[in-house]
C-alpha positions in Angstrom: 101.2 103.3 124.4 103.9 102.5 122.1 105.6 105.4 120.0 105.0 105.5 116.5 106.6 103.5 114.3 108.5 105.6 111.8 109.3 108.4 115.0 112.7 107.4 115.1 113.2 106.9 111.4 112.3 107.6 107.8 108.2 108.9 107.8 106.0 106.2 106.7 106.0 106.0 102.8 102.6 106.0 101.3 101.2 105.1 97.8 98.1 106.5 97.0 96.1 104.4 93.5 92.8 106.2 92.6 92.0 107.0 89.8 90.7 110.7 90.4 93.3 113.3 90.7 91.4 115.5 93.0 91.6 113.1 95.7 94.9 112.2 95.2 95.8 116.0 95.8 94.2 116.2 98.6 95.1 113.5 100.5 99.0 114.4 99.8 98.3 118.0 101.2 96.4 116.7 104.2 99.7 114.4 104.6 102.0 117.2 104.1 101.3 118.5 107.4 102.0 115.2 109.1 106.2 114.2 110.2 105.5 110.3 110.0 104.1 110.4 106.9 104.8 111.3 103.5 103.1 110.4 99.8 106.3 109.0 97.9 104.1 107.9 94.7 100.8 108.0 93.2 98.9 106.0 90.2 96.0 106.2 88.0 95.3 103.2 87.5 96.1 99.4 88.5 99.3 98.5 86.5 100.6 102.2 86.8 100.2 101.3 90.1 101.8 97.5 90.4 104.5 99.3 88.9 104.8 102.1 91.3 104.7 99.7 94.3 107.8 97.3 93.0 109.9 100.7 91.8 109.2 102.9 95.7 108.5 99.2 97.8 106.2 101.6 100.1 105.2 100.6 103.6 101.1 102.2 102.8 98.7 101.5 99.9 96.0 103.5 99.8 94.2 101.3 97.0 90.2 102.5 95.1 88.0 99.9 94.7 86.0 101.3 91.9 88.3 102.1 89.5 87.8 101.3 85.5 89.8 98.7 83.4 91.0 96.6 86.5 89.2 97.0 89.6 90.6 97.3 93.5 90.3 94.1 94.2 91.8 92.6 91.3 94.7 95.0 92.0 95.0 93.9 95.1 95.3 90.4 94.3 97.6 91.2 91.4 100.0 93.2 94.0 100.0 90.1 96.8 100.7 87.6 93.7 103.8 89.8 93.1 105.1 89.3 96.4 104.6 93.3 97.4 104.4 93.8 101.5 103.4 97.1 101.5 100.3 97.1 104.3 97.4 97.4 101.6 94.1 99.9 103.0 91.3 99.8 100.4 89.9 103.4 100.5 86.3 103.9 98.7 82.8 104.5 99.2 81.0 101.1 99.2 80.0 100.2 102.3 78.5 96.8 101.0 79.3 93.8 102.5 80.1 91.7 99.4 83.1 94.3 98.8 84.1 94.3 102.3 84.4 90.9 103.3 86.0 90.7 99.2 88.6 93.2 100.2 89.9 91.4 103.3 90.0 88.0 102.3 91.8 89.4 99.2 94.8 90.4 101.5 93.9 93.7 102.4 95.2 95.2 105.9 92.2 97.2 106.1 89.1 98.9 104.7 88.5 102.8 105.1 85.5 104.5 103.5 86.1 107.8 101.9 84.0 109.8 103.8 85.6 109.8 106.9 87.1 112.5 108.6 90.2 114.0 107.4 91.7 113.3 110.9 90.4 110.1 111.2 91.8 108.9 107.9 95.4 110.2 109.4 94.4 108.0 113.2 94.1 105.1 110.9 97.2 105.2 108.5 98.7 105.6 111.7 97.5 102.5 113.1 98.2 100.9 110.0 102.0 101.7 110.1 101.9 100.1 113.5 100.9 97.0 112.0 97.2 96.7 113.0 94.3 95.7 110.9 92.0 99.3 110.1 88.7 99.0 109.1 85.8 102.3 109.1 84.0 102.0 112.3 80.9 101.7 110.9 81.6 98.7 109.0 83.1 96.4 112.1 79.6 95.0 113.1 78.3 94.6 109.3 81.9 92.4 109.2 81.6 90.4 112.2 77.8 89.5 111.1 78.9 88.5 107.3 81.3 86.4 109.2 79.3 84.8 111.4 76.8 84.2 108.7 79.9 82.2 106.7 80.2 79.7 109.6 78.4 76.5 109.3 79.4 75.1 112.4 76.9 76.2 115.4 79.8 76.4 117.6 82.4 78.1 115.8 86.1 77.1 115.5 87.6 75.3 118.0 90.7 76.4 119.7 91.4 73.3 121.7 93.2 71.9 118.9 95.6 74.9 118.9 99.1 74.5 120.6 100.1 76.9 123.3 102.1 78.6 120.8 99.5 79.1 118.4 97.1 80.3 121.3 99.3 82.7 122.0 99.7 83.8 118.5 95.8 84.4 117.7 95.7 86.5 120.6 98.7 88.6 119.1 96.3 89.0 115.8 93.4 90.0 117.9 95.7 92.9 119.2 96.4 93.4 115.5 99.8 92.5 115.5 101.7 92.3 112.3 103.8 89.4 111.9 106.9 91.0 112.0 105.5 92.7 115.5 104.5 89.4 116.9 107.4 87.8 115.7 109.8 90.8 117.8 107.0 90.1 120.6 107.9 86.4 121.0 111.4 86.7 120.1 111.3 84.6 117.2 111.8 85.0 113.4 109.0 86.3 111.3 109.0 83.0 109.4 108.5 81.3 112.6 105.3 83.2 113.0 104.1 82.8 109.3 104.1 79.0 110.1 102.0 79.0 112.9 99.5 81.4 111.6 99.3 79.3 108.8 98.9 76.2 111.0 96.2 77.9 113.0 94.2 79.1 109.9 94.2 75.6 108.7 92.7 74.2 112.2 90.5 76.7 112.9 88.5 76.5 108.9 89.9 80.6 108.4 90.9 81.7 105.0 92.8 84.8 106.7 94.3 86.6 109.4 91.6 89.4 109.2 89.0 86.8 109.6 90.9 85.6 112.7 91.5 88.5 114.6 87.6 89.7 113.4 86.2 86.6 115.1 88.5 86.6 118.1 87.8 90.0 119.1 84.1 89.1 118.6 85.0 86.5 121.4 87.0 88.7 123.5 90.0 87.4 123.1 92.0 90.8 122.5 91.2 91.9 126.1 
């Protein structure tokens, strides 16, 4: 196992949007108590929150989905239009599909539901400042079925038109490897590893990484 990735430096900064105050108090307590981590901003609302996240550039969103005005997800395309890299977790208590597979294919890094376990919540932030994809356990098979319900093809992408390289790289993402991790696992640059994702998502009919690594852990290619 690999340290954490904030041991050795800074904790992991976290930004928490929701629009109920309570919560927002109580996850920064529960956080309190951890080293790694530490709540550096929170927001009421969407463009409190856009704001927040260019002013503290924080390494954790911990984005609602239901909130009023401007909902999660449009937040959370409004924060990846604005070029923000923060890892982005939606945090709520839908458990529906539709806002699942919504969420991910928006450019979320994950999908938590809010009545987890206060020490779960804290495995998976964890895991999240590593780099990997989070999602609530009880939502991975709903996600694998609404994907495999999207495919039209009988036989499912094709990886024999993938180079070595990009082989190589979808196997990284089933691992759920960031792109700045797989790019320091390959010894390449981080752009290098953008351009092959990309190239891979374009042959293989995905419209994200999520939907990558979902599928090829389905196919066991993460062991």
């Amino acid at each position: 196992m690999s340290s954490i990735q904030y041991s050795n430096e800074s904790p992991a900064s976290i930004l928490l949007i929701d629009d109920h105050p309570l919560l927002r108090r109580g996850i920064k307590q529960l956080l309190e108590l951890e080293e790694d981590m530490l709540v550096v901003g929170e927001a009421s609302h969407a463009e409190e929150g856009i704001q927040k996240a260019l002013d503290l550039d924080p390494d954790l969103i911990l984005l609602d989905l239901n909130m009023p005005d401007i909902n999660g997800i449009e937040t959370l395309k409004m924060l990846r239009a604005k070029d923000i890299t923060a890892r982005i977790l939606i945090f709520t208590v839908s458990d529906h599909e539709e806002d699942v597979v919504s969420a991910l294919k928006s450019g979320a890094d994950g999908y938590l539901l809010k009545d987890m376990e206060p020490e779960d919540l804290i495995t998976h932030l964890r895991q999240a400042a590593h780099g990997k994809m989070v999602v609530s356990e009880r939502l991975t098979a709903l996600l694998a079925e609404a994907l495999r319900n999207q495919r039209n093809r009988p036989s499912g992408p094709d990886v024999s038109s993938l180079t070595a390289r990009e082989l190589q790289i979808l196997r990284l993402i089933a691992e759920g490897l960031s792109n700045k991790m797989i790019a320091r696992r390959l010894d390449v640059t981080e752009g290098t590893v953008k351009v092959h994702v990309k190239n891979l998502l374009k042959k293989m009919h995905f419209r994200s990484r999520v939907e990558v690594a979902v599928w090829a852990v389905q196919e066991g290619m993460n062991r």
